[in-house]
C-alpha positions as a Markdown table, in Angstrom:
| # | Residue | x | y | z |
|---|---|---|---|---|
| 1 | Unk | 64.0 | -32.3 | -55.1 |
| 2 | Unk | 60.9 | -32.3 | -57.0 |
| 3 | Unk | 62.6 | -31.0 | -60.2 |
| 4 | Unk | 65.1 | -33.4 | -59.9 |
| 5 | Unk | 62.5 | -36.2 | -59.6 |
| 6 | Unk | 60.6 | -34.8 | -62.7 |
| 7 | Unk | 63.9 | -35.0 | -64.7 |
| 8 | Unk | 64.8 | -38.7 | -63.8 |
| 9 | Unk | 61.1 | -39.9 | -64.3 |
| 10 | Unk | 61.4 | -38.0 | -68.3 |
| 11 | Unk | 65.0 | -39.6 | -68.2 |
| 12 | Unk | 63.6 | -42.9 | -67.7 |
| 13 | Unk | 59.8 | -43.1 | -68.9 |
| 14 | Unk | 58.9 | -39.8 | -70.2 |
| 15 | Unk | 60.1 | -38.2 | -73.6 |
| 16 | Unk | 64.0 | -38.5 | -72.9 |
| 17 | Unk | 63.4 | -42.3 | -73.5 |
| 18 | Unk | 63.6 | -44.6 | -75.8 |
| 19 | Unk | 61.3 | -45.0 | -78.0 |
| 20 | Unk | 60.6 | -48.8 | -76.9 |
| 21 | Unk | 60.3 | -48.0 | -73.3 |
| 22 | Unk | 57.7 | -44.6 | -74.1 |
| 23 | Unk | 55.4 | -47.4 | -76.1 |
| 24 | Unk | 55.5 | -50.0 | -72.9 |
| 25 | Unk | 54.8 | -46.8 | -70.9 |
| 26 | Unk | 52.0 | -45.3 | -72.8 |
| 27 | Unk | 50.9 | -48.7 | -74.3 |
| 28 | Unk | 49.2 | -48.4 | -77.8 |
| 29 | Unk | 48.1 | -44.8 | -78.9 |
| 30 | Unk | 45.2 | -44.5 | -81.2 |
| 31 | Unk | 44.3 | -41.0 | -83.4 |
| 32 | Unk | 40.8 | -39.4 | -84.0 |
| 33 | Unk | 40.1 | -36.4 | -85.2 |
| 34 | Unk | 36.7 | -34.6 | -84.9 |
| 35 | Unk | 34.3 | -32.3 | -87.4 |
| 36 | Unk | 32.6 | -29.7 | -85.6 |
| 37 | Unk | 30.7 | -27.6 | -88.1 |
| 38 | Unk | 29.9 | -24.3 | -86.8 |
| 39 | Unk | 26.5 | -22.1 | -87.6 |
| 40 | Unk | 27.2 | -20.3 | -91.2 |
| 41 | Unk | 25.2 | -17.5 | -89.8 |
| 42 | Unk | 28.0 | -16.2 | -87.3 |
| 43 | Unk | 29.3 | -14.1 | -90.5 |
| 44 | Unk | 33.0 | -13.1 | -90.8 |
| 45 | Unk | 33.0 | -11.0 | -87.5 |
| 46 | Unk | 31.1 | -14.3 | -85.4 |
| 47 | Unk | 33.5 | -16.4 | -86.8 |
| 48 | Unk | 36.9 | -14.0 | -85.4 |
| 49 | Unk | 35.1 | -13.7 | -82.1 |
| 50 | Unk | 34.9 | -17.2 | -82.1 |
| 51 | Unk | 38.7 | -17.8 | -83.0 |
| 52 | Unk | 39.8 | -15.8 | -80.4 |
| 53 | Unk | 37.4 | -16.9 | -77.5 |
| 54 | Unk | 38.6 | -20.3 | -78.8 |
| 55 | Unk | 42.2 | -19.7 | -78.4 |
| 56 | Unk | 41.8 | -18.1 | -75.1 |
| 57 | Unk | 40.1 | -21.0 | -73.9 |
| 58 | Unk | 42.3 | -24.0 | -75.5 |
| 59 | Unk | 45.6 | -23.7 | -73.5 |
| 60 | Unk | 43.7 | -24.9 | -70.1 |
| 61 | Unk | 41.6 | -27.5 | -71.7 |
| 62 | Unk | 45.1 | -28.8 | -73.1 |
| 63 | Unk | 46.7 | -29.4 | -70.1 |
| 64 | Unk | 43.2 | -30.7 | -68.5 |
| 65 | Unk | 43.1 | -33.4 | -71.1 |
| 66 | Unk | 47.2 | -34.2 | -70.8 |
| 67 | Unk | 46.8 | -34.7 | -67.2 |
| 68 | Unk | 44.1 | -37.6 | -68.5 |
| 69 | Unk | 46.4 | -39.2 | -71.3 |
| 70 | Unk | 45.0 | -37.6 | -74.4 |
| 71 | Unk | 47.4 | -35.9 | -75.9 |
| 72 | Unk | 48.3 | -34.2 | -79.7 |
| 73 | Unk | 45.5 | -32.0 | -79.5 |
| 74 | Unk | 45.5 | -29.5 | -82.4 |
| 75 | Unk | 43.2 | -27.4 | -83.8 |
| 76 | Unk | 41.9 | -26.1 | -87.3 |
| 77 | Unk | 39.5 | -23.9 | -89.1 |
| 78 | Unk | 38.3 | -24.5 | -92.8 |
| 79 | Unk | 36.3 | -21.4 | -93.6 |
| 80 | Unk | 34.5 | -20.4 | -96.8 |
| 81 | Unk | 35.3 | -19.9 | -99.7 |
| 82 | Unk | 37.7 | -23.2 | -99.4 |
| 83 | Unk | 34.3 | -24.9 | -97.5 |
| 84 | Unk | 30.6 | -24.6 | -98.0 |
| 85 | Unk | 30.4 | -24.0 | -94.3 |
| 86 | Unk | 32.7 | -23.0 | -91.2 |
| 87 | Unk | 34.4 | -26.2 | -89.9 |
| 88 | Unk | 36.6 | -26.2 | -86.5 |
| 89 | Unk | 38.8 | -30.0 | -86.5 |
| 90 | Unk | 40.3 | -31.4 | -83.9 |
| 91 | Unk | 43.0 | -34.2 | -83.8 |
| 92 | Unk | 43.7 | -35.8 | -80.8 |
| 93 | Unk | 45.6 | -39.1 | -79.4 |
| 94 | Unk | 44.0 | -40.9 | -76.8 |
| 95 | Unk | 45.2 | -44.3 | -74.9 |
| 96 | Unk | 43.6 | -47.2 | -76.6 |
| 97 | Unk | 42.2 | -48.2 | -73.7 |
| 98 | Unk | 39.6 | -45.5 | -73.4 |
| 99 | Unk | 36.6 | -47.9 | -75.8 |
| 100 | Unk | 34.5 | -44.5 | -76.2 |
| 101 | Unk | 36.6 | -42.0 | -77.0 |
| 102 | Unk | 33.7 | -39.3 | -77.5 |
| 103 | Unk | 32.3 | -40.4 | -74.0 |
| 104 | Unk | 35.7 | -40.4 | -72.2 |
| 105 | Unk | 36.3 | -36.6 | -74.0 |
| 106 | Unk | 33.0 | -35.4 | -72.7 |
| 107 | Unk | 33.7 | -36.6 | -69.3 |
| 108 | Unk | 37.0 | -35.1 | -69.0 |
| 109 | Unk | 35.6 | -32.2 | -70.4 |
| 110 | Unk | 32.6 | -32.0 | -67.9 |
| 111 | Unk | 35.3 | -32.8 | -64.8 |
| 112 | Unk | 37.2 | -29.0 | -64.8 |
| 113 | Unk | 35.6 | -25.4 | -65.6 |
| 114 | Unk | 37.7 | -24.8 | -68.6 |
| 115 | Unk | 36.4 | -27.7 | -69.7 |
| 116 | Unk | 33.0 | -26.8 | -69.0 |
| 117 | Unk | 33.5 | -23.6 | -70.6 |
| 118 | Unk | 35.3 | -25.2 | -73.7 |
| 119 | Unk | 32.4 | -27.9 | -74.3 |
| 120 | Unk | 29.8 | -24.6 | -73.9 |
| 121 | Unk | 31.5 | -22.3 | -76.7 |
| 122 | Unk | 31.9 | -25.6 | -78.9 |
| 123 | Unk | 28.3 | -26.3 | -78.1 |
| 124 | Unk | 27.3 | -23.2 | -78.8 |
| 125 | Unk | 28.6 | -22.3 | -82.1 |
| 126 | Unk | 28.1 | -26.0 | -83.5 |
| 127 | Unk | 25.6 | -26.2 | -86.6 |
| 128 | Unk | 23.5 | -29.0 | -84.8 |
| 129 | Unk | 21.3 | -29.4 | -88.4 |
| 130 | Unk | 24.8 | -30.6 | -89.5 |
| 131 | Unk | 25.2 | -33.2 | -86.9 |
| 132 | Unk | 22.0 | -34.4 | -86.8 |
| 133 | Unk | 21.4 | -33.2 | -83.4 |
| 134 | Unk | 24.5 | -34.9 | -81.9 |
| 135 | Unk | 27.0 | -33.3 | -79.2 |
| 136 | Unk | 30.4 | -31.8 | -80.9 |
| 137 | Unk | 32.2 | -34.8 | -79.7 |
| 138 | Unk | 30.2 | -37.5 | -80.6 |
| 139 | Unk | 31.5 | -37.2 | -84.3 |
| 140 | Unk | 34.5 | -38.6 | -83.1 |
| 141 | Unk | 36.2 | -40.9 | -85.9 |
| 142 | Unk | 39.6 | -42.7 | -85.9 |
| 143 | Unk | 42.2 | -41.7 | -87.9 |
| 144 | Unk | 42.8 | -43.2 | -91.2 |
| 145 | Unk | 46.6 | -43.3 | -92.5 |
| 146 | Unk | 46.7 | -43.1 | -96.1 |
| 147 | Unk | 49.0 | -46.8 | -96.3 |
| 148 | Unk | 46.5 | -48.6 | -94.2 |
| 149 | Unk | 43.8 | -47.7 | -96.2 |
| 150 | Unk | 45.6 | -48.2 | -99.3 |
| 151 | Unk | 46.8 | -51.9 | -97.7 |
| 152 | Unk | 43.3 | -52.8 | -97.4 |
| 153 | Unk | 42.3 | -51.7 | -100.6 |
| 154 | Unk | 45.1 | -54.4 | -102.3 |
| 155 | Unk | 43.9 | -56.9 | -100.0 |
């Protein structure tokens, strides 16, 4: 039965729905992406042991945050020579109901173990100079499409 039930629920609300019905679902979506710079002295070999710890540990902290409504996550890291400094972003969608986005992150995060063990790697490989002393998540920023801006700019 319960497969059945998952199928007519994605039938009717979830991705095998149109597109109108998903947005009255999900209501309005908004984008952010965050900046975590990470300590330059990890070195080459810090930074792989860093990669794959972080790979290891993404897939749970995923579907923690899914179960929650955030969704998109995706990951990527700028590493020298194309940067100064090693940079990990993170783009994520979250409901536009969640006002604070970094505080509603953090307690998500804080809520499971592999989120607890997520926030600690971030935390412990972030250049904290670099964020002036701020948590990883608190450089949260809304994405910025390239018309909008551009819109406003004419305007």
């Amino acid at each position: 039965d319960e497969p059945y039930l998952h199928g007519c629920y994605q039938k009717l609300f979830g991705s095998s729905a149109d597109a109108e019905t998903r947005a009255l679902v999900l209501g309005e979506r908004r984008r952010y992406c965050i900046s975590v710079p990470l300590q330059a002295a990890l070195g080459v070999s810090g930074i792989q042991a860093f990669l794959r710890k972080h790979s290891a540990a993404l897939p749970p902290v995923r579907r923690a945050l899914r179960e929650r409504g955030i969704t998109g996550v995706h990951t990527f890291l700028l590493q020298p020579p194309a940067v100064a400094k090693p940079v990990l972003n993170l783009t994520l969608e979250m409901p536009s109901v969640m006002n604070d986005p970094g505080r509603m992150l953090s307690e998500i995060l804080v809520a499971s173990r592999p989120g607890q063990d997520y926030d600690q790697l971030l935390s412990s490989s972030l250049d904290s100079h670099a964020t002036r002393n701020k948590s990883w998540y608190e450089t949260i920023t809304p994405e910025t499409a390239v018309d909008d801006a551009a819109d406003e700019a004419d305007e």
